[in-house]
Wavefront OBJ file of the C-alpha trace (Angstrom):
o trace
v -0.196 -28.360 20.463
v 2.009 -26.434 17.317
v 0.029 -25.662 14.493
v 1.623 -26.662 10.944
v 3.277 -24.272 8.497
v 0.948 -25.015 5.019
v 2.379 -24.326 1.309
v -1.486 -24.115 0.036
v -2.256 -20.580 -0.725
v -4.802 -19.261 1.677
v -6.972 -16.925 -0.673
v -9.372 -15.778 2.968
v -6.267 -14.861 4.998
v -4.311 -12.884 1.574
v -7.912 -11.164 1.335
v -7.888 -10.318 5.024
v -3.966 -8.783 4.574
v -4.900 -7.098 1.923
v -7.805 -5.051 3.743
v -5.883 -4.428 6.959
v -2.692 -2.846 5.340
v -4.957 -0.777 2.766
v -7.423 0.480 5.238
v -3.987 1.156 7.228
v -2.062 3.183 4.201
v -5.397 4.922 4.649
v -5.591 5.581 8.053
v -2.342 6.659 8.624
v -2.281 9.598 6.008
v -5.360 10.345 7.631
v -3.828 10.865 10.926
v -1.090 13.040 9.753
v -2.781 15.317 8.396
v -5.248 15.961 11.722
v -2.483 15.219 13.810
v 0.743 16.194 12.117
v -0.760 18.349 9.690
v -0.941 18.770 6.127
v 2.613 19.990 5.455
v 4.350 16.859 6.819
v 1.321 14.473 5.483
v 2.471 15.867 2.300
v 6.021 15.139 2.755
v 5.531 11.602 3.721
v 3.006 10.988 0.757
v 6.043 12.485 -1.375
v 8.777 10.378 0.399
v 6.718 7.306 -0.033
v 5.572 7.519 -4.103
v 8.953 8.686 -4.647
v 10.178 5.859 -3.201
v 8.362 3.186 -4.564
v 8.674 4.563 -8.060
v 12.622 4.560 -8.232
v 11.893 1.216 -6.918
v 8.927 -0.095 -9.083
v 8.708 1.712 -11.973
v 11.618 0.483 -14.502
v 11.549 -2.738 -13.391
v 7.597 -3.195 -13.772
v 8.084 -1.662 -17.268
v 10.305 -5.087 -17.821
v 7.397 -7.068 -16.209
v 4.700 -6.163 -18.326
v 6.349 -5.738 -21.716
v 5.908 -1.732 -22.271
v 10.215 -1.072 -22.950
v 9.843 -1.081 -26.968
v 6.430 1.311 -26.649
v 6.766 5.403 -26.843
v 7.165 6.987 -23.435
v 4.292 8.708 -23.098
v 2.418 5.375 -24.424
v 4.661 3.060 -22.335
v 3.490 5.419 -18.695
v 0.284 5.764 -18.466
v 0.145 1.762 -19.849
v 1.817 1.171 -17.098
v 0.006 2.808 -14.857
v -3.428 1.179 -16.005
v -1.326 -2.469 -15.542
v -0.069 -2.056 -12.308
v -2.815 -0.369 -10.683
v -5.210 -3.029 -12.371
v -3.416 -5.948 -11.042
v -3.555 -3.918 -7.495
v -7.382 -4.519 -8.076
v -7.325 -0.204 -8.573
v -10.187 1.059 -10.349
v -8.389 2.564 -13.356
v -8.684 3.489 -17.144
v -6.190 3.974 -20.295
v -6.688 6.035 -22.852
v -4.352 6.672 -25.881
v -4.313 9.696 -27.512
v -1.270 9.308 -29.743
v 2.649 8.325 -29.442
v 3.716 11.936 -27.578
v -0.232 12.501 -25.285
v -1.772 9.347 -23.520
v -3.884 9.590 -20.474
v -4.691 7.322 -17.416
v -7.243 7.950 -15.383
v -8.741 6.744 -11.933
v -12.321 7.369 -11.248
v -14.086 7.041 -8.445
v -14.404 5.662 -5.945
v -10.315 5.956 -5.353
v -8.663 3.171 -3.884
v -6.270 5.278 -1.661
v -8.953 7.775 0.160
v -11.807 5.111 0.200
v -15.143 5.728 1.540
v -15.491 8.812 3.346
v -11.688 9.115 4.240
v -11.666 11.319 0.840
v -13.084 14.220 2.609
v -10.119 14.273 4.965
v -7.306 14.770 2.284
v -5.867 17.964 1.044
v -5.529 18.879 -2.991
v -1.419 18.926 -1.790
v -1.602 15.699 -0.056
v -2.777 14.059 -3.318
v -0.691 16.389 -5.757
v 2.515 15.089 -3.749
v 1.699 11.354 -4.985
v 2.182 12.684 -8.812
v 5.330 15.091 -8.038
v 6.842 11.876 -6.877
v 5.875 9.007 -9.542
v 3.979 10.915 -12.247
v 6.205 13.675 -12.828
v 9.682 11.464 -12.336
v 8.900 8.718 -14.864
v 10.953 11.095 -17.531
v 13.992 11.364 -15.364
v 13.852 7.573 -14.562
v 13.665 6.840 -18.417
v 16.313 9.421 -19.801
v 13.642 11.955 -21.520
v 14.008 14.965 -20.146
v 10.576 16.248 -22.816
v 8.320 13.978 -21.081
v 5.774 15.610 -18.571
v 2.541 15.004 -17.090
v -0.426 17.146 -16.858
v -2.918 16.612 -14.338
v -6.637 17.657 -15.869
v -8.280 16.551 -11.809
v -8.133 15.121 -9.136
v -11.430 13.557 -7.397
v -10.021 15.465 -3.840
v -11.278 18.830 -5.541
v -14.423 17.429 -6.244
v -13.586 16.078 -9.999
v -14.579 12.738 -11.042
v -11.665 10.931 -10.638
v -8.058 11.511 -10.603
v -6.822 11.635 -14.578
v -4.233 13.215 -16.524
v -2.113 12.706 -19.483
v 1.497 12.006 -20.265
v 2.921 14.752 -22.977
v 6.348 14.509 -24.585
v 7.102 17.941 -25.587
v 9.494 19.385 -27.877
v 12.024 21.095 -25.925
v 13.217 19.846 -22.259
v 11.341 20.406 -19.378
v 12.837 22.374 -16.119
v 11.592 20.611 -12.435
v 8.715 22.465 -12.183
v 7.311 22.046 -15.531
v 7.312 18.083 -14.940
v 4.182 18.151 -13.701
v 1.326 21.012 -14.599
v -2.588 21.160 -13.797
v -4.985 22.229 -16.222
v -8.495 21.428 -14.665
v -10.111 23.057 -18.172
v -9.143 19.655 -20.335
v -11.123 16.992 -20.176
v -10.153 13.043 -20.262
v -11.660 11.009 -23.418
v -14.150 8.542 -23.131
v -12.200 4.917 -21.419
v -12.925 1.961 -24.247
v -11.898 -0.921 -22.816
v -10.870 -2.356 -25.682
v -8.222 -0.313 -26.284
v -6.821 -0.786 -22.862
v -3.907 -3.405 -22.604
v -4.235 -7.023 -21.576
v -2.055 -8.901 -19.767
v -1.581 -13.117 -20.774
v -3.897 -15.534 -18.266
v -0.993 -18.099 -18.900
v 1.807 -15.871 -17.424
v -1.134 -14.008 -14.905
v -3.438 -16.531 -13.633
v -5.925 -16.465 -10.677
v -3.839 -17.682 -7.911
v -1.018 -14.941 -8.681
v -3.502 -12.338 -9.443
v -4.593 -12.630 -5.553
v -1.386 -12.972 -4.427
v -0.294 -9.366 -5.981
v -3.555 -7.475 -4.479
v -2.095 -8.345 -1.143
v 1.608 -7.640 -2.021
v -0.140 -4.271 -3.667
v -1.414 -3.096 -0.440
v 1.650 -4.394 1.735
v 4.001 -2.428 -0.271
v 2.454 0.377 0.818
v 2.920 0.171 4.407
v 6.667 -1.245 3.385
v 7.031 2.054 2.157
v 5.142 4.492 4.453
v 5.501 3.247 7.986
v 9.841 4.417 7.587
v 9.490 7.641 5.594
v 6.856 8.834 8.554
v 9.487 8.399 10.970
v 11.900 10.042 8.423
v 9.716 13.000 8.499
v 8.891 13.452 12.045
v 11.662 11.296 13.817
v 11.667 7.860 15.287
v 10.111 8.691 18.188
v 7.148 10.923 17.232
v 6.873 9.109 13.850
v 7.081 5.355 15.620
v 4.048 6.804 17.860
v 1.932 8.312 15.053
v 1.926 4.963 13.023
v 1.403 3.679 15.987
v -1.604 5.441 16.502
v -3.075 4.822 13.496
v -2.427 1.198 13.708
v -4.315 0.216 16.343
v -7.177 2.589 15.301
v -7.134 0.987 12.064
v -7.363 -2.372 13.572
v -9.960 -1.788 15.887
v -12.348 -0.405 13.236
v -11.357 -3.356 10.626
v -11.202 -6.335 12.809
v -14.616 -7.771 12.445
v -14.525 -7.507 8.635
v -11.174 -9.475 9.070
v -12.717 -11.689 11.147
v -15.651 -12.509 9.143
v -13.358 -12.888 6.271
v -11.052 -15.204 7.943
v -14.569 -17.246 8.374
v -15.220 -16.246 12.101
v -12.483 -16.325 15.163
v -13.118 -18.460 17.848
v -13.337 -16.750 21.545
v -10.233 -16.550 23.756
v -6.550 -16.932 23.335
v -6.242 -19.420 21.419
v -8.887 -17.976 19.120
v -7.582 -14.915 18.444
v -3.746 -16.878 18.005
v -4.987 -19.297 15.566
v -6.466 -15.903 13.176
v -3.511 -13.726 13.996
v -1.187 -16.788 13.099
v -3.191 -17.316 9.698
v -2.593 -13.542 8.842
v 1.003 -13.527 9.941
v 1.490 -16.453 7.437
v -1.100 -14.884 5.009
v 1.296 -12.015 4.566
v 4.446 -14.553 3.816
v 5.988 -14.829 7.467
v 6.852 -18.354 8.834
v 4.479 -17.882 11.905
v 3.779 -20.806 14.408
v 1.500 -21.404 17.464
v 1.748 -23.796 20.061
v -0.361 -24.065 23.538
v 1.211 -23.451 26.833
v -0.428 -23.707 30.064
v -3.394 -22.326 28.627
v -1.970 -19.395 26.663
v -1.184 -18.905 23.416
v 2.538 -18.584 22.098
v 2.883 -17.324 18.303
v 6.690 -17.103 17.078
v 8.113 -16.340 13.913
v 11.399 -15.491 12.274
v 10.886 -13.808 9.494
v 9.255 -10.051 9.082
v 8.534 -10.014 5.037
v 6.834 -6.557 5.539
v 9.937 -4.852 6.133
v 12.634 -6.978 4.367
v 13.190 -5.229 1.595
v 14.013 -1.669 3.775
v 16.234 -3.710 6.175
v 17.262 -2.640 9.282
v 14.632 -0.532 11.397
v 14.478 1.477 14.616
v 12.759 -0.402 17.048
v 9.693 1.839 16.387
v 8.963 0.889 13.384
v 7.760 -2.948 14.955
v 6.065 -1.078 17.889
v 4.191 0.928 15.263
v 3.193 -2.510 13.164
v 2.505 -4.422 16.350
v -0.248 -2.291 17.225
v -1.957 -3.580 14.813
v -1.996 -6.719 16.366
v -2.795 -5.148 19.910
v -5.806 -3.029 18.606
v -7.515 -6.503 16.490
v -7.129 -8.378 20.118
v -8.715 -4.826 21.600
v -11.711 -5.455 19.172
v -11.767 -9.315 19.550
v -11.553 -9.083 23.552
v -10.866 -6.265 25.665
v -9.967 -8.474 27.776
v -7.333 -10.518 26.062
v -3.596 -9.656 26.978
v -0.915 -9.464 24.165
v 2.748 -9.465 25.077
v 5.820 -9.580 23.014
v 8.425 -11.546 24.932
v 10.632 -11.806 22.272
v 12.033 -9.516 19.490
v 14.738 -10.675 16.549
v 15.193 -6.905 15.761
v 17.014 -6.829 19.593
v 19.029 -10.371 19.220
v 16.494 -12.635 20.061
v 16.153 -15.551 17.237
v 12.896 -14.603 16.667
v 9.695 -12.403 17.272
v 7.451 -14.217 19.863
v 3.898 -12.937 21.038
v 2.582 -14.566 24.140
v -1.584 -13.958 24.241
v -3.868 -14.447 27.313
l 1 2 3 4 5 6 7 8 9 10 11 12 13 14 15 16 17 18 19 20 21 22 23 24 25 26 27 28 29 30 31 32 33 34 35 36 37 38 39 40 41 42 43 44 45 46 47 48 49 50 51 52 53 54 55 56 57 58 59 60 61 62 63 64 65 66 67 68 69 70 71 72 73 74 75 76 77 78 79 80 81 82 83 84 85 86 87 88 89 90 91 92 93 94 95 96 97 98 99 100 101 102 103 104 105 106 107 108 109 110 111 112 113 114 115 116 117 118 119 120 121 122 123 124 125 126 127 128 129 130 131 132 133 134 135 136 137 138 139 140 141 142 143 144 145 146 147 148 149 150 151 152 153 154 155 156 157 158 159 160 161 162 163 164 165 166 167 168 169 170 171 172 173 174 175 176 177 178 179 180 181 182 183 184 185 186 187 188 189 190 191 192 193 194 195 196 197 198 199 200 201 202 203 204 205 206 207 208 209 210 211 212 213 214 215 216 217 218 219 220 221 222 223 224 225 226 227 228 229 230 231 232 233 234 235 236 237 238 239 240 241 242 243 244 245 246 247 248 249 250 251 252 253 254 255 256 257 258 259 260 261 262 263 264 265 266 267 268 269 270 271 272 273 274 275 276 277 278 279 280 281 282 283 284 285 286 287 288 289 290 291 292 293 294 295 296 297 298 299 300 301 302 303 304 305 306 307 308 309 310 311 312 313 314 315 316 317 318 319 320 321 322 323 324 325 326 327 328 329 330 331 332 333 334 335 336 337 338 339 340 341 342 343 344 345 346 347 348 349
């Protein structure tokens, strides 16, 4: 028995994705900074924003329309749009052409639930030194700045701030300032931008919350072992992987509709995620165990080539969901494309 590849989009399993690689962007900043510590969580959260903005951030000001709009205007708009479609809790607020603020209150999507308590002022800081305060180098301004007025961490409510254009150019370390005694303006919604239902339906609306919270992992799972080697880093997101997936698993599960016991159970959900996250996964039946392959690993295509760690770090998510399913259950990898074989193969008993 092979289970069929399907085309229709499969809004439980994208909702299931989403969750896992969230609560796992969570989880693994988490357990750097009680394992690693603070300094090299900080680092990594750097590495990773900073990434993903020289990445993101000129392009996405294409995607939603924001080019022709003052710089100051044109950033924290698109911050409000692309955290929004992300399904972030997040608020504009314009001020004028040089001063417009964004804001995210609480609860934050990136230290949800009680994981806030665990995350250092730095550790949160290093997410704006990367994006926030780099948007003016991206775009050619060297007067634009951003001034952080709190950040839900210290016990404000919510993470807000404003982008300034100044009148004379800014030097590194004047990119990004705190001021804690300014306050954000009132968030009308109205004022807020809106993006077209024709050209942003429903369908690709659900699609980007899951690419939203895959990115992440795109982006953190290398820069940890950039930070603390292969082989420590590899182990660490390994770590937190299978933590992650042991404490997230049932809310997958019921998600997904409810796993079946066994095997094939477990195959049949782990095959609808694999595919839920864009991979070409397949399972077939064989002598009563459960063979998933696939070919394709659209996680990490877009970083190419990685150390072997960096798929023993993401398989343990797989390892610690069969862990919560049935401690019993036995996953093996018998095949891996990132060491010549023609594809990735799991064989589950």
């Amino acid at each position: 028995m092979t289970t069929n590849q399907t085309t229709e989009p499969d809004g439980p399993a994208y909702q299931a994705v989403e969750l896992i690689y969230h609560s796992y962007m969570t989880g693994l900043v988490l357990l750097l900074v009680s394992r690693a510590g603070a300094d090299a969580a900080e680092e990594v959260v750097f590495r990773t924003f900073r990434r993903q903005q020289e990445t993101r951030f000129l392009p996405g000001l294409e995607k939603f329309a924001l080019t022709g709009l003052p710089h100051a205007v044109a950033c924290a708009q698109y911050h409000y749009l692309s955290n929004w479609v992300g399904g972030v809790k997040v608020e504009y607020i314009p001020e004028s052409d040089t001063k417009s603020w964004v804001r995210y209150p609480p609860p934050r999507w990136m230290w949800w639930g009680t994981a806030i308590c665990g995350i250092p002022s730095k550790v949160s800081a290093a997410m704006m030194r990367a994006w926030h305060a780099n948007n003016g180098v991206l775009l050619g301004n060297p007067r634009l700045g951003f001034v952080c007025t709190g950040q839900t961490v210290d016990g404000k409510p919510g993470l807000e701030g404003y982008y300034c254009e100044y009148d004379h150019d800014l030097a590194p370390d004047e990119r990004l300032r705190f001021a804690y005694d300014e306050i954000c303006p009132p968030f009308d919604a109205a004022l807020a931008p809106k993006l077209p239902e024709q050209t942003w339906p429903a369908a690709r609306l659900q699609k980007v919350l899951r690419n939203y919270a895959m990115e992440y992992i795109t982006s953190i799972v290398p820069e940890v072992m950039g930070v603390l080697g292969p082989a420590e880093g590899g182990f660490r997101a390994g770590e937190a992987a299978r933590l992650v997936a042991m404490q997230t698993w049932d809310e997958m599960a019921a998600l997904l509709g409810g796993v079946e016991p066994g095997a094939v159970g477990f195959a049949t959900a782990m095959t609808r995620l694999l595919r839920g996250q864009g991979d070409d996964a397949e399972m077939s039946v064989q002598n009563g165990k459960a063979v998933i392959r696939q070919t394709t690993w659209r996680l990490m295509e877009a970083r190419g080539p990685q150390p072997p760690e960096a798929f023993d770090a993401w398989n343990e998510l797989w390892v610690g969901a069969a862990l919560c399913q049935d401690r019993f259950l036995k996953i093996e990898v018998t095949k891996r494309r990132d060491r010549g074989d023609d594809c990735w193969e799991w064989v589950i008993s």
